[in-house]
ZAZAMI-158479 format. One line per 3 residues: number of its first residue (from 1); their letters; for each residue x, y, z of C-alpha. Coordinates in pm, whole numbers, always signed. Layout:
BEGIN
NUM = a = X Y Z; ...
//
This chain:
BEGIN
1 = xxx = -4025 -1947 -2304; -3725 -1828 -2081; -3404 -2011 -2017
4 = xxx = -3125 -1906 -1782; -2786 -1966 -1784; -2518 -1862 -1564
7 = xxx = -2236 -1607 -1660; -1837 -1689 -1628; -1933 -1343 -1443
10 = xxx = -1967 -1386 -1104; -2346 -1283 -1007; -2468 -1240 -1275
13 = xxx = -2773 -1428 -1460; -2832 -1404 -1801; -3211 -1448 -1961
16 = xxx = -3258 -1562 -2260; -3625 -1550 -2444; -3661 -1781 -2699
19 = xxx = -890 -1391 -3885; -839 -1131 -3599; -677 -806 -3702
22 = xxx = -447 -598 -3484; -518 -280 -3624; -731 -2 -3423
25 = xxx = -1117 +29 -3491; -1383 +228 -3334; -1578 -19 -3167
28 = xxx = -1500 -321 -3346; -1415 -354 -3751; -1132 -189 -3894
31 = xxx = -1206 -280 -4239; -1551 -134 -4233; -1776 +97 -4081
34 = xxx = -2078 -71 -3879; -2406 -41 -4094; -2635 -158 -3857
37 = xxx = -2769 +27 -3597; -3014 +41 -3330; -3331 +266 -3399
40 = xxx = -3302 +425 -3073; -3044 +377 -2778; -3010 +438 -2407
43 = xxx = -2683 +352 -2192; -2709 +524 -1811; -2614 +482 -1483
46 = xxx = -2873 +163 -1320; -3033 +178 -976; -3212 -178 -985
49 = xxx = -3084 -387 -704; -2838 -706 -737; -3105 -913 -765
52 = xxx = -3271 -769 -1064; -2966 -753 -1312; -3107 -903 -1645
55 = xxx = -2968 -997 -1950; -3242 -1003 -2204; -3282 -1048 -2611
58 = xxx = -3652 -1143 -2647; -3669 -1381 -2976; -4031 -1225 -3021
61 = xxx = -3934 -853 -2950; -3745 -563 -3063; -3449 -512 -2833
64 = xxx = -3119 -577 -2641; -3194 -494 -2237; -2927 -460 -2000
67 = xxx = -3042 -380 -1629; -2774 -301 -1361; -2515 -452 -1469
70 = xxx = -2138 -351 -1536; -2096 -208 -1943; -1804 -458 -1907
73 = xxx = -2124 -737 -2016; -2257 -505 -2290; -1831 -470 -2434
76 = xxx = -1815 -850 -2418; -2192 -916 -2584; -2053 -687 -2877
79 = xxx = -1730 -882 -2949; -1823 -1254 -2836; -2074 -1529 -2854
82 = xxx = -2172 -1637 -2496; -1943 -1911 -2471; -1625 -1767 -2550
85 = xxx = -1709 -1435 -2278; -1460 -1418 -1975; -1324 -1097 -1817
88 = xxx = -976 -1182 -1942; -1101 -1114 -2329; -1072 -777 -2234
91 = xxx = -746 -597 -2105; -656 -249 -2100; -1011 -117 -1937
94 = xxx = -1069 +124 -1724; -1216 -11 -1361; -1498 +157 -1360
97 = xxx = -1605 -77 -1717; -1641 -360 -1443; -1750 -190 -1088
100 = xxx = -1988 +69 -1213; -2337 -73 -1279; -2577 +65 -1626
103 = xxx = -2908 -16 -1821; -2866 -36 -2206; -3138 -68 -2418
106 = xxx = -3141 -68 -2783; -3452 -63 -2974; -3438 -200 -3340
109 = xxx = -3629 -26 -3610; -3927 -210 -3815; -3689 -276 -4113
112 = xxx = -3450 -480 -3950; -3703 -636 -3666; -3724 -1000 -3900
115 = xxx = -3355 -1041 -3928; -3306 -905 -3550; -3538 -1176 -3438
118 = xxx = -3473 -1468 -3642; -3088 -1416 -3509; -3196 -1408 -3158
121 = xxx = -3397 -1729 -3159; -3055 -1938 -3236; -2985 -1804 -2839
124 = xxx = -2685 -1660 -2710; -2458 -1921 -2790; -2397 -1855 -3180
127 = xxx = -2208 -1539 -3278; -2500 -1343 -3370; -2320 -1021 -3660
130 = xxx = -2632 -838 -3682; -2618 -751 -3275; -2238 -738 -3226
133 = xxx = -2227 -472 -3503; -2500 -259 -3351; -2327 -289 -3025
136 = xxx = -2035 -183 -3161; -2156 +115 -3322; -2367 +228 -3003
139 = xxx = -2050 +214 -2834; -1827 +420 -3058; -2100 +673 -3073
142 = xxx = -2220 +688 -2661; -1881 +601 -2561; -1590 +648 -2779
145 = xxx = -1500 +350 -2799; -1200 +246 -2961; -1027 -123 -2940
148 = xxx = -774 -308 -3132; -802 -721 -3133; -561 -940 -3065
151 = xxx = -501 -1321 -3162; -560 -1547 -2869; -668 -1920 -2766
154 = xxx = -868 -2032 -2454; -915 -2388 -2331; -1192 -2581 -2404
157 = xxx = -1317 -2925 -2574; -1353 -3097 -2862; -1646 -3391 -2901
160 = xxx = -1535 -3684 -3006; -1609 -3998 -3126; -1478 -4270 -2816
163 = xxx = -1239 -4543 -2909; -1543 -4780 -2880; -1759 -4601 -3127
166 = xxx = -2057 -4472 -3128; -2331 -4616 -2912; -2639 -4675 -3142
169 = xxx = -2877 -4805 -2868; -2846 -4466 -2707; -2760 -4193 -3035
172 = xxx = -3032 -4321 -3242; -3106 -4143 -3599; -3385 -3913 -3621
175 = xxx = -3682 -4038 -3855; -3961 -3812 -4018; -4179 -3967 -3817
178 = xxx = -4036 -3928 -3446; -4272 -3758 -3216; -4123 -3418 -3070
181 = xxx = -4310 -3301 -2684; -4476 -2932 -2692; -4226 -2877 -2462
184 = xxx = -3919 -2908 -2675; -3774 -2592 -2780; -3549 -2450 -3107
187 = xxx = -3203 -2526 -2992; -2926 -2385 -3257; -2897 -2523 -3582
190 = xxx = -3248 -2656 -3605; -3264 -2927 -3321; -3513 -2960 -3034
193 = xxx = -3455 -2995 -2638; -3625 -3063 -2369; -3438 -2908 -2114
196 = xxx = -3391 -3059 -1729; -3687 -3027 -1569; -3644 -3108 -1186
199 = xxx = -3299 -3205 -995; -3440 -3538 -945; -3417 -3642 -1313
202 = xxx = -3159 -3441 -1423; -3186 -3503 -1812; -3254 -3310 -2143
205 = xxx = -3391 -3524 -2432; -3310 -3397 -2789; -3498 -3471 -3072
208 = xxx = -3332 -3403 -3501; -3022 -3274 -3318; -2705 -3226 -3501
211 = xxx = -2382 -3343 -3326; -2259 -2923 -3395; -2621 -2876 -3256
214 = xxx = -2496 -3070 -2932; -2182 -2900 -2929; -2316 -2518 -2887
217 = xxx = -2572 -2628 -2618; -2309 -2803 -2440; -2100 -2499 -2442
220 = xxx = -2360 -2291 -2264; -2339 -2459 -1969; -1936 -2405 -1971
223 = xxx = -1604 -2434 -2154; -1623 -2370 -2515; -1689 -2682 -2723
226 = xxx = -1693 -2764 -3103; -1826 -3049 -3275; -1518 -3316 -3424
229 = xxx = -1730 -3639 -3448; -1724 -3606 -3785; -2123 -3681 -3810
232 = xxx = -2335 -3527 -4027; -2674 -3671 -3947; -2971 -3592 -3704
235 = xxx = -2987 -3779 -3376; -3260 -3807 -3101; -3082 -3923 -2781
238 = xxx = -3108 -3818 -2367; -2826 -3640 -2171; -2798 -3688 -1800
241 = xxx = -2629 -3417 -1590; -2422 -3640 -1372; -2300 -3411 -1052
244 = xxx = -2314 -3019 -984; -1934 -3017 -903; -1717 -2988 -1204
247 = xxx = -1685 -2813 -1483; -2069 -2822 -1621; -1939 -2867 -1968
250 = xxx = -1789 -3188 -1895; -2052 -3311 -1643; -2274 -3419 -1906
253 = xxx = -2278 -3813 -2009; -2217 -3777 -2344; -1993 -4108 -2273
256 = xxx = -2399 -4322 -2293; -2372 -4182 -2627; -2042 -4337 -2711
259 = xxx = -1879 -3976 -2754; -1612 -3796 -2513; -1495 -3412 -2478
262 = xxx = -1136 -3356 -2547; -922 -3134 -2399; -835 -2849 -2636
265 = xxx = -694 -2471 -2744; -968 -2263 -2941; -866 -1998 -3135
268 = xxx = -1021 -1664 -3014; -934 -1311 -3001; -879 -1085 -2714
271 = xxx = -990 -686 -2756; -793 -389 -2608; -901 -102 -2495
274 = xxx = -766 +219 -2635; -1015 +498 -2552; -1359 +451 -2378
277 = xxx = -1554 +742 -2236; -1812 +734 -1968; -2160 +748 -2175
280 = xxx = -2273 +1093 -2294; -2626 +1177 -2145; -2909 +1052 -2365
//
């Protein structure tokens, strides 16, 4: 099972299978030093064309593959969950971190492959520890890498209740009982989606989804989003994609549901770059 979503980066498609401190670190925390680590890793220069640049953590494998893309991705994959990614999270970069294209792979050993791929079935759009630390520490050790992180906020939404409440006809509570399709696959925090399946009916149906379930899914197709309704049950409920125009994150009717997104500032971080190195050889 393979979904795609498009990066805030411009041609470039992701695949996916299945308190800030201001003090310096080598590749990420300054309190500790990274204990995870890839079994075996490769970072060189990529030769695969435009159209095969692939983003890929396999939920039923044993690695992080990068092909021909800028290490720029690989920097922001090691700091930030999916949603919260942007080129502006990063200042103080060399140019070549964004125009020079690489393949990273990083192989995880047999002791950590559970852990590795239970994290990677919640999808891109949870912060995931286990790979941003092994990132990290590939990138101190190939490339030197040394940042400092910075307390920042970045526009995005909040869900809401609407002023007329919830719609009940439409956000209906899950039962025991409800039947889920084949089709419907692990969305984060233990819901089920069937995703949009042609442009002429251009809606997912969810099945025991959280409302914070709702919110990270949203937030893959845009803008950061977190979950304010203030719900704590399971809902099964359709989603219709109403134009291709706007922001993607608000395009969805969550309005039929008797919900809204409101306009917010998230707290994030940004990371500068002190030292980065072109990769040593493998």
């Amino acid at each position: 099972m393979l979904t795609n979503f498009g990066s805030r980066l411009p041609g470039i498609l992701f695949t996916l299978c299945i308190a800030a401190t201001s003090s310096c670190a080598q590749a990420g925390d300054s309190n500790h030093k990274p204990r995870k680590t890839f079994d075996v890793v490769s970072i060189k220069p990529s030769n695969v064309g435009a159209n095969e640049s692939i983003l890929r953590i396999r939920a039923d494998g044993d690695e992080y593959e990068v092909r021909g893309m800028p290490l720029s991705v690989t920097i922001l994959m090691a700091f930030f969950p999916m949603p919260m990614q942007s080129k502006e999270r990063i200042s103080g970069a060399p140019s070549w971190i964004w125009d020079e294209k690489f393949d990273v792979t990083g192989k995880v050993s047999a002791d950590d492959l559970e852990k590795w791929r239970a994290a990677a079935e919640r999808g891109f759009g949870i912060r995931n520890p286990m790979l941003e630390e092994m990132l990290q520490n590939a990138l101190a050790e190939r490339c030197k890498l040394v940042v400092h992180r910075v307390p920042a906020t970045r526009s995005g939404y909040a869900l809401v209740i609407s002023k007329h409440g919830v719609n009940g006809k439409n956000l209906m509570e899950a039962k025991a009982g409800d039947a889920i399709p084949e089709i419907a696959f692990k969305i984060p925090f233990n819901g089920r989606m069937v995703p949009i399946l042609s442009p002429d009916e251009p809606t997912m149906k969810f099945f025991g989804t959280s409302m914070k379930s709702l919110a990270e899914v949203l937030s893959r197709f845009g803008a950061p989003i977190i979950d304010r309704t203030g719900l704590i049950g399971t809902y099964r409920f359709d989603l219709t994609r109403l134009s291709s125009t706007r922001d993607p994150g608000v395009d969805i009717d969550v309005a039929a549901l008797g919900l809204r997104l409101e306009p917010i500032q998230i707290p994030t971080e940004t990371i500068v770059i002190d030292h980065i190195e072109r990769p040593s050889p493998n």
